[in-house]
C-alpha positions as CSV (number, residue, x, y, z in Angstrom):
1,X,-25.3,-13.9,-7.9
2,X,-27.1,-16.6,-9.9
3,X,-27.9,-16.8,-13.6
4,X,-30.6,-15.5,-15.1
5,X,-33.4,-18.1,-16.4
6,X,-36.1,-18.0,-19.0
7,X,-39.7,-18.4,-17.5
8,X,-40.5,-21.8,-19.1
9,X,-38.5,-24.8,-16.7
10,X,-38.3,-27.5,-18.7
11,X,-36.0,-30.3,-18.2
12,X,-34.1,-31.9,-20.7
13,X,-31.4,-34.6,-19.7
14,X,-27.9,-35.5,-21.7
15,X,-28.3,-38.2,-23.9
16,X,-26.0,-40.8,-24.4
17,X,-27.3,-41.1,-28.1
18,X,-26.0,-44.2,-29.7
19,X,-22.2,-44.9,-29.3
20,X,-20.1,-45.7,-32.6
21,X,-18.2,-49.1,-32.5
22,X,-14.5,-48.9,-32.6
23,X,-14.8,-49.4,-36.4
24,X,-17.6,-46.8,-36.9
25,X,-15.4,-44.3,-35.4
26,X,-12.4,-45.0,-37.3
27,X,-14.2,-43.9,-40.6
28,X,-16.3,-41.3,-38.9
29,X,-16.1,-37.4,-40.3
30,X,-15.4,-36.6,-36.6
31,X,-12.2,-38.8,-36.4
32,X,-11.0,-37.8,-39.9
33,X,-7.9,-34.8,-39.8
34,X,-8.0,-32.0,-41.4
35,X,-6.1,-28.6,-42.1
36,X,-6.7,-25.7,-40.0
37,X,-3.9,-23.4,-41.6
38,X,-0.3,-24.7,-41.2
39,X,-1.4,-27.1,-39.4
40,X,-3.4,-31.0,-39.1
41,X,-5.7,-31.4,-36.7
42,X,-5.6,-35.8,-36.5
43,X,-9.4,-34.8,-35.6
44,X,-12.2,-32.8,-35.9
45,X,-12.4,-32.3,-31.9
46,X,-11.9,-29.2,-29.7
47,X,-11.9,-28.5,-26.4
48,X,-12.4,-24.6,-26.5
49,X,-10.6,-22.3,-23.9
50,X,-12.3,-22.3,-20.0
51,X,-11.0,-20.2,-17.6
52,X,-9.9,-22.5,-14.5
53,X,-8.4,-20.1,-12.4
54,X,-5.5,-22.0,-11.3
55,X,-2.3,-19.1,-12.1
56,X,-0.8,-17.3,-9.8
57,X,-1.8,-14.1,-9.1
58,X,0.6,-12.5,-11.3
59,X,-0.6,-14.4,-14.2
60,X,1.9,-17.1,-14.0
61,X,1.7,-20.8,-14.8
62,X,1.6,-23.2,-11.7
63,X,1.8,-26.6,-11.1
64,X,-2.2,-27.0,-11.1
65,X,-2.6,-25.1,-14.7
66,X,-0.4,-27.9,-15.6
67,X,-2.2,-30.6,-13.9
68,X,-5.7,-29.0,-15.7
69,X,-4.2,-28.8,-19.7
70,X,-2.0,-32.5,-18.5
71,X,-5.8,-34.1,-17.9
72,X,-7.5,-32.8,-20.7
73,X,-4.3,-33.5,-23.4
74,X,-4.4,-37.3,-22.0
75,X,-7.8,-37.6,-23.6
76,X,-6.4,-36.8,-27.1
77,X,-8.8,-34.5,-28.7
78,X,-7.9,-32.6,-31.8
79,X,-7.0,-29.2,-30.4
80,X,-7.2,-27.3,-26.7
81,X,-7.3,-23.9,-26.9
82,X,-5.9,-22.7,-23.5
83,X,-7.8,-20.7,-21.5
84,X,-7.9,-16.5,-22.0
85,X,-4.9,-15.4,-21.8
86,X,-4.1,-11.7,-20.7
87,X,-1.8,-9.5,-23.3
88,X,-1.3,-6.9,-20.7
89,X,0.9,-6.6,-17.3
90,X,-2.5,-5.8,-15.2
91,X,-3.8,-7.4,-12.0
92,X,-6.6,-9.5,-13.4
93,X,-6.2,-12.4,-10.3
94,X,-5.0,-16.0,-11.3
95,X,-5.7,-15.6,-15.1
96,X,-2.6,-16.4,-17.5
97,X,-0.9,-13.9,-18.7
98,X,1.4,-13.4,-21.6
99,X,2.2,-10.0,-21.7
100,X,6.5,-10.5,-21.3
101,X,9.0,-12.6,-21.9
102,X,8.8,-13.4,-18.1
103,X,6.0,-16.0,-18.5
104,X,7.6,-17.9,-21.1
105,X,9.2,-20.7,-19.1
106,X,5.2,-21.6,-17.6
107,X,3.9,-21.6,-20.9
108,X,6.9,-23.7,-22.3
109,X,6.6,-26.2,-19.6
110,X,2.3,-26.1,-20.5
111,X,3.2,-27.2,-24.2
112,X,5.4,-30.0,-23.1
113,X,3.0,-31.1,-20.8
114,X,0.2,-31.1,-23.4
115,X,2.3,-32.7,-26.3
116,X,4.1,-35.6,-23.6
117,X,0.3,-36.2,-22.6
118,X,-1.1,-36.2,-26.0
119,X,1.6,-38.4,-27.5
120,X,2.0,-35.6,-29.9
121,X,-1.8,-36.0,-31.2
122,X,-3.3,-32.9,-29.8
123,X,-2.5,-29.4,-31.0
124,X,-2.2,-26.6,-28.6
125,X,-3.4,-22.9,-29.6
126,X,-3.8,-20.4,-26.7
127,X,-6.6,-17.8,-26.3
128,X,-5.4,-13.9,-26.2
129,X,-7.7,-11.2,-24.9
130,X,-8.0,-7.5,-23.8
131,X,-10.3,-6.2,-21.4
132,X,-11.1,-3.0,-19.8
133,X,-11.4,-1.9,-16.4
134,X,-14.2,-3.0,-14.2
135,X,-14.5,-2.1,-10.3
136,X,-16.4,-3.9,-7.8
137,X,-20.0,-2.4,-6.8
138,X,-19.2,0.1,-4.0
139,X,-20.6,0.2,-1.0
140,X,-22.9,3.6,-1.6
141,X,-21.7,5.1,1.5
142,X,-18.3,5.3,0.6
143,X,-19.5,5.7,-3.1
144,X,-20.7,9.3,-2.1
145,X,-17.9,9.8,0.2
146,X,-14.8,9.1,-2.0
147,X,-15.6,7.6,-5.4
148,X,-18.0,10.6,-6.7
149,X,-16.7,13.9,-8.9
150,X,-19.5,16.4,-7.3
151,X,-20.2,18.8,-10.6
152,X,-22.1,22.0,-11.0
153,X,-24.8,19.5,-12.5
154,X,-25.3,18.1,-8.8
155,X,-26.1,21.4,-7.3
156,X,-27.8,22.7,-10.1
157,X,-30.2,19.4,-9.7
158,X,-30.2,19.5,-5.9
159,X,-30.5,23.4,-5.9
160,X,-27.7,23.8,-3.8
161,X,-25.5,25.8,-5.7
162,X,-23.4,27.6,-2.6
163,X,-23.0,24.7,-1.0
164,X,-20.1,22.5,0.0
165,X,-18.7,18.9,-1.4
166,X,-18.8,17.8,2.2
167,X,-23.2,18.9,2.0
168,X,-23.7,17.9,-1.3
169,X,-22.2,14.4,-0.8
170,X,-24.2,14.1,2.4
171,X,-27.7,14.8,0.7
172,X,-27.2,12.9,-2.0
173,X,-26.5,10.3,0.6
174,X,-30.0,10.6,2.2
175,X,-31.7,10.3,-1.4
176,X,-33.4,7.3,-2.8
177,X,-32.9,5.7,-4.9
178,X,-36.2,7.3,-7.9
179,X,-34.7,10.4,-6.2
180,X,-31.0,9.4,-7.3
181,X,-31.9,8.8,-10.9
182,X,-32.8,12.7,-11.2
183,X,-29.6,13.8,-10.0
184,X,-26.8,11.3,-11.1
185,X,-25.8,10.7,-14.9
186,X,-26.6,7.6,-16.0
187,X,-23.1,6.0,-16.0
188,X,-23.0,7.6,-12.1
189,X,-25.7,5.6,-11.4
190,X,-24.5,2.6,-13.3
191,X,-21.5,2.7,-10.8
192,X,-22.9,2.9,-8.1
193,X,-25.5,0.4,-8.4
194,X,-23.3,-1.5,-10.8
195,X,-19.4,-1.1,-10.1
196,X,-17.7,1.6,-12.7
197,X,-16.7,0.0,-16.1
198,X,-14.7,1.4,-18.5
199,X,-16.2,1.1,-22.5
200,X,-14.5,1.3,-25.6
201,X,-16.8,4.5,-26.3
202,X,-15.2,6.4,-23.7
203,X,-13.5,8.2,-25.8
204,X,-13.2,11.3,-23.8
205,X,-10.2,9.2,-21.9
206,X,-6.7,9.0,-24.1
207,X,-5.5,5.8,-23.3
208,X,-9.4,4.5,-24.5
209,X,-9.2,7.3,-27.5
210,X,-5.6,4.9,-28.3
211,X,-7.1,1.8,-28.7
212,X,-6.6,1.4,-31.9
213,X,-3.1,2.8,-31.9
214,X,-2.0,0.1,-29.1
215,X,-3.7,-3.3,-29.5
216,X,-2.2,-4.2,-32.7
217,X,1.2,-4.1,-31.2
218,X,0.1,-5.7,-28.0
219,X,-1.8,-8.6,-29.7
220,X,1.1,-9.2,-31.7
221,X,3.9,-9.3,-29.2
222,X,1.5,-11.7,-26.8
223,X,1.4,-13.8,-29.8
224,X,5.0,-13.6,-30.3
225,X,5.5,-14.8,-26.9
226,X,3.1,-17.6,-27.7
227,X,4.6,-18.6,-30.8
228,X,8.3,-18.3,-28.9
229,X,6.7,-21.1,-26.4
230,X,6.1,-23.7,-28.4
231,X,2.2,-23.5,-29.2
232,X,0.8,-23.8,-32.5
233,X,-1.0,-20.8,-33.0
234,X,-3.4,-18.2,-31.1
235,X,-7.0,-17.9,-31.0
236,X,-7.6,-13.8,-31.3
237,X,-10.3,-13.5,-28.5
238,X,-13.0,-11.5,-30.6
239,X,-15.9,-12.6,-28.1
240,X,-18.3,-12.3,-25.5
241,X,-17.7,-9.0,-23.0
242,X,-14.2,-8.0,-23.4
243,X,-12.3,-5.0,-25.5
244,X,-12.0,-6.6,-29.1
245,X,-16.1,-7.9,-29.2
246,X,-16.9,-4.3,-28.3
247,X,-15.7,-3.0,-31.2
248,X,-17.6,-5.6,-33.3
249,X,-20.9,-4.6,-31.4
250,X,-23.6,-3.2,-32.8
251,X,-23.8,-0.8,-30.1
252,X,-20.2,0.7,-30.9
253,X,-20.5,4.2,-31.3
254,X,-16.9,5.4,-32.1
255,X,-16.7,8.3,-34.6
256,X,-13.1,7.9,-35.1
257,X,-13.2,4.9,-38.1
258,X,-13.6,2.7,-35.5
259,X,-17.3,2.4,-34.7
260,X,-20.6,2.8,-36.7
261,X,-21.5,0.6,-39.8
262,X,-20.1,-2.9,-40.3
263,X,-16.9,-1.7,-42.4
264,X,-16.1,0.1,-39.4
265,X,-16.4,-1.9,-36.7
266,X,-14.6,-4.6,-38.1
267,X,-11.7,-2.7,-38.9
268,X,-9.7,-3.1,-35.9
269,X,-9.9,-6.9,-35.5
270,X,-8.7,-6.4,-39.0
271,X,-6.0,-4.4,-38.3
272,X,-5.2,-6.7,-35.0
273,X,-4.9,-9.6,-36.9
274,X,-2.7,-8.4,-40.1
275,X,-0.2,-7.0,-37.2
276,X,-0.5,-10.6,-35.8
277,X,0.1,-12.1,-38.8
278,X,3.2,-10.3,-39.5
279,X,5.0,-10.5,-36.3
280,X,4.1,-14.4,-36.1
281,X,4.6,-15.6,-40.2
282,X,2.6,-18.4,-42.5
283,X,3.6,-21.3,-40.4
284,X,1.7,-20.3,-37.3
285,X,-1.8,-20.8,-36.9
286,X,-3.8,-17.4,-36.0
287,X,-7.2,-17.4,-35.6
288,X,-10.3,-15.6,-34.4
289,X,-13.6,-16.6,-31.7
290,X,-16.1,-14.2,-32.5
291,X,-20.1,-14.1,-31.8
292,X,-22.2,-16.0,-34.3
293,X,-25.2,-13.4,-31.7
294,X,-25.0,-11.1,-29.5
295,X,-28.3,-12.2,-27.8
296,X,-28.5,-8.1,-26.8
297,X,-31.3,-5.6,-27.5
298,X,-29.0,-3.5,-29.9
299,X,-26.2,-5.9,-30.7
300,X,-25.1,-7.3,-33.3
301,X,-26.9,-10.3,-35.0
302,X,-26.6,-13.2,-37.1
303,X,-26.2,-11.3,-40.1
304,X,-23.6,-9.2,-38.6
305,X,-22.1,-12.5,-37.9
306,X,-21.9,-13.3,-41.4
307,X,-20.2,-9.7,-41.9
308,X,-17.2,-10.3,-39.4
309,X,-16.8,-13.9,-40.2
310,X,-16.4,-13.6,-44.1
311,X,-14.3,-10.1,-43.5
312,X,-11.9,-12.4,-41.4
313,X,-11.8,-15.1,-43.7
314,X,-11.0,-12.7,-46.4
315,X,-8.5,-11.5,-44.1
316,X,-6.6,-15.2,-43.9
317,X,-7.7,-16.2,-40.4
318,X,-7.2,-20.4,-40.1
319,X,-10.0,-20.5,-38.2
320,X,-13.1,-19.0,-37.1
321,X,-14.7,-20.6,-33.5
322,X,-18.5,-19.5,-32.5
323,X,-19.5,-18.5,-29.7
324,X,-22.8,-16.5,-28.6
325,X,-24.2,-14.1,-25.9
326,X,-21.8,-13.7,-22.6
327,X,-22.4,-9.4,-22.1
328,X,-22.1,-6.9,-20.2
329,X,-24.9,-5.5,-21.1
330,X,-27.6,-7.0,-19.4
331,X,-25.9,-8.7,-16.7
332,X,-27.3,-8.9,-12.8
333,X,-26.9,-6.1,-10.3
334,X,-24.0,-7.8,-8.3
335,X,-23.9,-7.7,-4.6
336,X,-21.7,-5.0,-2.9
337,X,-18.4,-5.6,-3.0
338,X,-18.8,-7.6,-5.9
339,X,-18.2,-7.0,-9.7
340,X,-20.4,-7.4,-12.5
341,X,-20.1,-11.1,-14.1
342,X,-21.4,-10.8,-17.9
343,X,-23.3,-14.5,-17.6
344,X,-25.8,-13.8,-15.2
345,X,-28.4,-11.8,-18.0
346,X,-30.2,-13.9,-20.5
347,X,-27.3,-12.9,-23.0
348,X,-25.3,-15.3,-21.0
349,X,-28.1,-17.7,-20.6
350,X,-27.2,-17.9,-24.6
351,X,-23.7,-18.7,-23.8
352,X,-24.1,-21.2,-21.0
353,X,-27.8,-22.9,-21.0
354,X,-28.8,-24.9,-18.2
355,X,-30.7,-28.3,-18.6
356,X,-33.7,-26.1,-17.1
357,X,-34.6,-24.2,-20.0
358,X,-37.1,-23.1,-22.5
359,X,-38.9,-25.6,-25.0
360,X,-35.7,-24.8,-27.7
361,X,-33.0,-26.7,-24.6
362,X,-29.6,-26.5,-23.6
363,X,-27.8,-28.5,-26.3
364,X,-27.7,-27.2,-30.0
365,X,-28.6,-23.6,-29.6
366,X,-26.0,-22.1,-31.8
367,X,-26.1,-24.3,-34.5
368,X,-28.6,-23.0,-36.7
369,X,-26.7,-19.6,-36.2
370,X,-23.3,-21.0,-37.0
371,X,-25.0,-22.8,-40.1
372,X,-25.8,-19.8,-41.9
373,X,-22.5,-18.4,-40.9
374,X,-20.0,-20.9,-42.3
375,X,-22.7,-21.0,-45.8
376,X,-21.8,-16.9,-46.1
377,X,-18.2,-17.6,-45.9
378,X,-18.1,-20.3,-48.3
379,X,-20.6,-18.7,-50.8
380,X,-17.8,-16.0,-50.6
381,X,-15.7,-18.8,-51.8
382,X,-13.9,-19.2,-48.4
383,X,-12.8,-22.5,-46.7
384,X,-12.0,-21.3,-43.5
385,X,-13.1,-24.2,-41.0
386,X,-15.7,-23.1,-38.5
387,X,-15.6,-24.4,-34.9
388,X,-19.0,-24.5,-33.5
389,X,-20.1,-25.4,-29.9
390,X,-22.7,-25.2,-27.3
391,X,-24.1,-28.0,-25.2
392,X,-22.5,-30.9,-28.0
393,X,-22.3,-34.2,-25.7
394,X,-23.3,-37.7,-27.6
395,X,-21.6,-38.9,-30.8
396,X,-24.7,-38.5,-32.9
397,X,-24.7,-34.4,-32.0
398,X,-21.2,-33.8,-33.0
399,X,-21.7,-35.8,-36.3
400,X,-24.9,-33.8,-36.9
401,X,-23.2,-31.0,-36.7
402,X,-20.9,-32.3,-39.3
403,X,-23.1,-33.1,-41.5
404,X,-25.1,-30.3,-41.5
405,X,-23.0,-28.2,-42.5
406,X,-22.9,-26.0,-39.0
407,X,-19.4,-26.5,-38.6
408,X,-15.6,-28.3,-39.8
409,X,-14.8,-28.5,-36.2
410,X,-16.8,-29.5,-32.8
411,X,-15.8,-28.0,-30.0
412,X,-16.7,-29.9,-26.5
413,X,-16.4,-27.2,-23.7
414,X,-18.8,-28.7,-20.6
415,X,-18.6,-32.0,-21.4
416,X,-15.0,-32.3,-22.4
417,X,-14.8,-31.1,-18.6
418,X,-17.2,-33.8,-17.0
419,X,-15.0,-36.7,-19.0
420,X,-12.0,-35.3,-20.4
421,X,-11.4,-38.8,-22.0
422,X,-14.5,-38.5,-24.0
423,X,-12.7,-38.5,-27.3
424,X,-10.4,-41.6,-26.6
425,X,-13.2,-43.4,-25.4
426,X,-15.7,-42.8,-28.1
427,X,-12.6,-43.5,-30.7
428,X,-11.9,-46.9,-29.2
429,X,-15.6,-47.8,-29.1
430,X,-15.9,-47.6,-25.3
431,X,-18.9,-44.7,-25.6
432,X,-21.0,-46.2,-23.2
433,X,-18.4,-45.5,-20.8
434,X,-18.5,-41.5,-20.8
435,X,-19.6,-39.5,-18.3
436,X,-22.4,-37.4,-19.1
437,X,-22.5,-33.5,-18.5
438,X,-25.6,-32.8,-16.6
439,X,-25.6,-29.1,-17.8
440,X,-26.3,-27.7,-14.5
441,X,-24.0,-25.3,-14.3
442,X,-21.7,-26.2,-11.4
443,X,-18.8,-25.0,-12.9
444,X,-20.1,-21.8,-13.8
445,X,-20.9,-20.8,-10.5
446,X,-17.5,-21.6,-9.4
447,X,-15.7,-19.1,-12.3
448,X,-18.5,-16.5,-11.5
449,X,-16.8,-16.7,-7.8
450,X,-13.3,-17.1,-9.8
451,X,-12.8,-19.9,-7.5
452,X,-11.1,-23.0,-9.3
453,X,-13.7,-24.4,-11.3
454,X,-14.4,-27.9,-11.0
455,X,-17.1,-30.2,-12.4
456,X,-20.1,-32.0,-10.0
457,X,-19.5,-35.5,-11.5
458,X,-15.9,-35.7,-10.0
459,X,-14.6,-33.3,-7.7
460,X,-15.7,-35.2,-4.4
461,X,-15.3,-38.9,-6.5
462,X,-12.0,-40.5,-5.0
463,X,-11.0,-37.5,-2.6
464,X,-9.1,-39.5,-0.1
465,X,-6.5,-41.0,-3.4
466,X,-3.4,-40.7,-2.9
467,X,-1.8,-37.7,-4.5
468,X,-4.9,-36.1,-5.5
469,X,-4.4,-32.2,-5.5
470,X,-7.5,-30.4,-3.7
471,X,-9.1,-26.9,-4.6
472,X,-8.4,-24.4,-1.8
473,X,-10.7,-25.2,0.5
474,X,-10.1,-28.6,0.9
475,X,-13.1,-30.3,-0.8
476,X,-12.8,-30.7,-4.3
477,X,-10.6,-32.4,-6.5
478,X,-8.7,-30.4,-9.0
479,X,-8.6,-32.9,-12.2
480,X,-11.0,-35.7,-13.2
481,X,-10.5,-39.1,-11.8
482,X,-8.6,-41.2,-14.0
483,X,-9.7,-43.4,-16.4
484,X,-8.9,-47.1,-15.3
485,X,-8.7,-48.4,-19.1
């Protein structure tokens, strides 16, 4: 399924900007360290956490998860926060997990790798998320046949109140689909022209009643773990689709304590971290991504933003990263046999721009947003750093972003892919050698597909060298080519 795309197409191209000499970037804000909890970053560079789909089924690390963080760490950036990271023992494909003590010798062997790489230079956080359940859009002949609870509501709207499951299920069968909309709920019609997916507002279930009695525990053992490996600290993953951004959305309904005004929604993220905190100490680095804009009709806002952000910071989170868009909510209808991907609606537009876009462009987008943000948590007398992000390539961007005040940290997700050596090179005044995201959205495609993602600019480049790992089918490269200097 593609991406959705805003009506203007207008083309903007990466530009390389002006490259700093060797000397310019030796006394540039970006280059300078600073503290991000316990911690020093030696710079104020971040690669933030992409899922490459490279584990094993079962969540564990393999030798190509190593090969991805190895490639990126060689490039020396300030921080890598490895990808989202599962905290619970359910099949969710080849996405890390770190849910029992049975994945620690993985993720031990990925800090090594990342600190031999780095020379020690790069810190390594790891991203820890909970989602719900999400099935695949059925078929809507089996949907009828197996997947469907027939209710009194069915007959009553069919007028067929004598008759049997085996009849109802076959006329609703024969139904169109206006016809359908007058006899299905709204969530039954959402799964079957959708896929069924569970919501945090779903009360009516226990075990999604018990959120809030079970996450706290669950984030904090994952980050036990995490801490047990070797990493620096955890990025909470507050963001985007998944369980923990649900309760921070505007359109969380709970009536438990959990859902409603502001107070309430951001009391479980609260609660999450404080239990994170204590199972994990001072020393380690715990921090939070959340939305600086839900990009929703409904959701939460900048202002919201602010809320959440300054609430954490209150809190003691060593960092706050922003992100924006990436929901559910207004994602594509996927094919059958497919599951809803929450980047394909213009909410994930917002996450991921294209360089076909609307007269605003790809690079940039969340800066304003993340602006205002970091200014509310330092008028609150705050000094949390703020990583911001979204469509940062050239050296003059990332300094702008500085500068401006939109962020302490720059995170380079896209284009630290395209050239994972863009920090090393920019530092040693070898700019003009970087390769240039294009922003089209290769790799995107590739994790909507959950196929290893790889990046246009070099995954065919060099596919004959010897030793060169290929993606499953045989024509892609798995890491970048390597940088001859």
């Amino acid at each position: 399924m593609s991406m959705w795309r805003p009506p203007e197409r207008i083309r903007h191209d990466a530009e390389p900007g002006r490259w700093p000499s060797a000397a310019e970037a030796l006394h540039s804000p970006l280059f300078q360290p600073i503290r991000v909890g316990a911690r020093e970053l030696r710079q104020r560079t971040w690669v933030p956490a992409m899922v490459p789909w490279r584990a094993t089924e079962d969540g564990v690390v393999t030798p190509n998860v190593l090969a991805w963080y190895e490639r990126f760490a060689r490039g020396r950036p300030g921080a890598i926060v490895v990808e989202a990271t599962g905290i619970r023992d359910v099949a969710s494909g080849p996405l890390l997990r770190i849910s029992d003590a049975r994945f620690l010798p993985g993720l031990r062997d990925l800090v090594e790798t990342v600190r031999r790489a780095s020379a020690g230079e790069t810190r390594l956080f790891i991203q820890l998320i909970d989602f719900l359940s999400i099935r695949r859009r059925p078929d809507p002949g089996k949907f009828f046949e197996r997947f469907l609870s027939i209710t009194a509501a069915h007959r009553r709207a069919l007028d067929m109140p004598n008759a049997s499951d085996a009849d109802i299920r076959a006329r609703l069968a024969a139904l169109d689909g206006s016809e359908l909309a007058g006899v299905l709920t709204v969530r039954e019609l959402e799964a079957l022209q959708m896929g069924a997916r569970e919501r945090i507002t779903d009360t009516e279930h226990p075990h999604i009643a018990a959120l809030p009695q079970m996450l706290p525990d669950l984030f904090a053992r994952a980050a036990a773990l995490a801490r047990e490996a070797g990493f620096d600290g955890v990025e909470l993953h507050y963001a985007h689709a998944y369980t923990m951004a649900s309760f921070l959305s505007a359109t969380n309904t709970r009536t438990d304590g959990f859902g409603g005004t502001r107070e309430r929604r951001v009391r479980l993220p609260l609660e999450v971290f404080a239990a994170v905190r204590e199972r994990t100490g001072g020393d380690f680095v715990v921090g939070a991504r959340i939305l600086a804009d839900e990009c929703i009709a409904g959701g939460s806002t900048v202002a919201d933003a602010e809320f959440f952000a300054s609430a954490l910071a209150a809190g003691g989170a060593d960092f706050i990263s922003l992100s924006r868009g990436g929901k559910f909510d207004d994602a594509r209808q996927p094919k059958v046999g497919e599951a809803a991907y929450p980047y394909t609606g213009p909410s994930g537009y917002e996450c991921m721009p294209s360089y076909y876009s609307d007269a605003a462009g790809p690079y940039g987008r969340n800066l304003a947003p993340a602006a205002r943000i970091r200014a509310h948590v330092r008028a609150g007398g705050r000094h949390t750093p703020i990583v911001v992000a979204g469509g940062i390539h050239n050296f003059q961007q990332a300094e702008s972003a500085l500068a401006t005040g939109a962020g302490d940290i720059v995170g380079f997700a896209r284009q630290a892919l395209a050239d994972p050596d863009w920090f090393l090179k920019v530092r040693l005044g070898r700019g003009g050698e970087v390769r240039l995201c294009k922003y089209t959205n290769y790799c995107e495609a590739l994790d909507q597909r959950h196929r290893e993602v790889t990046c246009e600019l070099w995954d065919r480049d060099r596919l004959n060298e010897a030793g060169v790992a290929r993606s499953a089918d045989g024509k892609r490269r798995l890491v970048a080519p390597e940088w001859p200097a």
